[in-house]
Phi, psi and omega in degrees: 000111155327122194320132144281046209303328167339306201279291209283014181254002162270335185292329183287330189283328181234053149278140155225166187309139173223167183224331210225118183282181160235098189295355176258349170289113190268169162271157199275127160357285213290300166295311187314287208293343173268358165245326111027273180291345191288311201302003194236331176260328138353025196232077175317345193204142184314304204252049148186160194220170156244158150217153184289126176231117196256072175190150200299140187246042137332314224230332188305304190269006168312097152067070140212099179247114175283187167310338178252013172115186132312124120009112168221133134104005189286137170301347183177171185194133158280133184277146153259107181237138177221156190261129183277022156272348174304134194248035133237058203295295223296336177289341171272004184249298171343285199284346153281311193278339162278338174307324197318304189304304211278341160280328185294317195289316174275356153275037196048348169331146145239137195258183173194108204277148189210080167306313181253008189229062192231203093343359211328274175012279189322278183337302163291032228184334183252343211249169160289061207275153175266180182306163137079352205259163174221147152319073188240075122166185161192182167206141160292146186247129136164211179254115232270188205262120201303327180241142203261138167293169188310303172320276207313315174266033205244301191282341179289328204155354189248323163241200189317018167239021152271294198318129183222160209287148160267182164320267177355285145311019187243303225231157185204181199077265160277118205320155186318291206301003188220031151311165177247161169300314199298314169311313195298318202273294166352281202282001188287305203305332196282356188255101050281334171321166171281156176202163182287140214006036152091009175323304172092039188272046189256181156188140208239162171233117173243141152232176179283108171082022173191152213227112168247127168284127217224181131255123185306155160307292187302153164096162202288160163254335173081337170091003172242191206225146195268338157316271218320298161002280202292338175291305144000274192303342178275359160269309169314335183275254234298318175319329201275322232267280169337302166321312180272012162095031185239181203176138165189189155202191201273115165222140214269152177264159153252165182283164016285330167324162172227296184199174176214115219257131209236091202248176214224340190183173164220131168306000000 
C-alpha cells in the first residue's frame, strides 16, 4: 500500500488523544469498512499489523487507569500487534499503528494510542493472534464526546503535555539554515508526534540527504519501549517528506540509533 501522504499529513496537526466517548454515537458501516481495509492492507513490515475490533474494548481497560483516566465508552479499538522475534518490532509497529492513528483521524474518527495502561491478556484474546506475536498497544475508536474532561483537556493543550521541545534541543548536525525545506517540514511533524506522557524520546541527526533518528537517554520509561515511541516519529518524517515531493527509505539500527531516513528522488 502506497503512503497515502496527502490524506495523512493534514491528519498530523490535528489528531490529539481523546478518552471519553460518546456512547449513543455508533460508527457508520462505511467507515468502520474503510479503516478496516486500510488496517489489512497497511503492512509495511512483516512483523508488525494492526487489526480492527469492532466490539466495546470495556474489558480491555478494566482497572487499568492511566495518568489522564480511563478509557470510556468507546465503540471499537484497534489492536497494534507485532512477532517479538523481529528484531526490530517495537519500532514497525509505532510507524504501522500511526498510519492507523492517521487515517481513523481523516475518517473523523477519534483515537488515543495507549501502550502502558491496558489489558495486552484481553486484548489478544479478542484479537487473531498467531505464534510468537503480542498485543504492545492499542487505541480506542470512535467518536469522543464534545466537551473534553480536565484529563482530556489537560492533555490537548492546557498543559505541559501539548508542549513539544524545540528543534533545537532536538537536533545536531547540519545548522537550521542550511535545511532543505523537506528536512524543516520533516522534523517539524516528528515534533507533533504522540509519545507515551509526552516524553518526546526522539533526537534527530540531519545530514545532507538524510535524517537519522536516536532515542534520548534520558526521561521516564513508563514500562513502553521508547522505539516504539520513535517509531511513531518515523512516519511523521516520511508523510512531511513526501508532502514536499521527497520519496526516500528506512534503514533500521541498534541502539541507540532507531532508523535513517535517506531520500532518494523528488517527485
Amino acid at each position: 500500500m502506497e503512503l497515502p501522504f496527502s490524506r495523512w499529513y493534514p491528519a498530523i496537526c490535528r489528531r490529539r488523544s481523546r478518552r471519553r466517548f460518546d456512547s449513543t454515537r455508533d460508527i457508520e458501516p462505511d467507515v468502520l469498512t474503510s479503516l478496516r481495509i486500510v488496517c489489512a492492507e497497511f503492512r509495511p513490515f512483516r512483523h508488525a499489523r494492526a487489526m480492527l475490533v469492532t466490539e466495546s474494548p470495556d474489558k480491555v481497560f478494566t482497572g487499568a487507569v492511566g495518568p489522564y483516566g480511563k478509557v470510556k465508552d468507546a465503540p471499537a479499538f484497534v489492536a497494534f500487534i507485532g512477532n517479538v522475534t523481529g528484531r526490530y518490532v517495537q519500532e514497525e509497529v509505532g510507524y504501522t499503528g500511526e498510519g492507523i492513528i492517521l487515517e481513523a483521524t481523516a475518517l473523523q474518527l477519534d483515537t488515543c494510542w495507549v501502550g502502558g495502561f491496558f489489558r495486552p491478556d484481553i486484548a489478544a484474546s479478542l484479537t487473531e493472534i498467531g505464534e510468537n506475536e503480542r498485543v504492545m498497544a492499542v487505541s480506542p475508536v470512535g467518536y469522543a464526546k464534545a466537551d473534553q474532561s480536565l484529563e482530556e483537556r489537560v492533555m490537548t493543550g492546557f498543559g505541559r503535555t501539548h508542549k513539544r521541545r524545540p528543534l533545537s534541543t532536538l537536533v545536531t548536525g547540519l545548522k537550521m539554515a542550511e535545511w532543505p525545506e523537506w528536512v524543516r517540514v520533516a522534523l517539524e511533524a516528528a515534533r507533533l508526534a504522540p509519545s507515551a506522557i509526552n516524553r518526546q524520546p526522539w533526537s534527530f541527526h540531519v545530514e545532507p540527504g538524510n535524517i537519522t533518528v536516536s532515542v534520548r537517554s534520558t526521561g521516564p520509561e513508563f514500562g513502553i519501549s521508547k522505539r516504539l515511541d520513535c517509531g511513531i516519529a518515523t512516519l511523521h518524517i516520511e508523510v512531511a517528506a513526501m508532502t514536499c515531493g521527497v520519496r526516500g527509505q528506512w534503514d533500521f539500527f541498534e541502539p541507540p540509533q532507531v532508523a535513517r531516513f535517506t531520500a532518494q528522488f523528488k517527485e
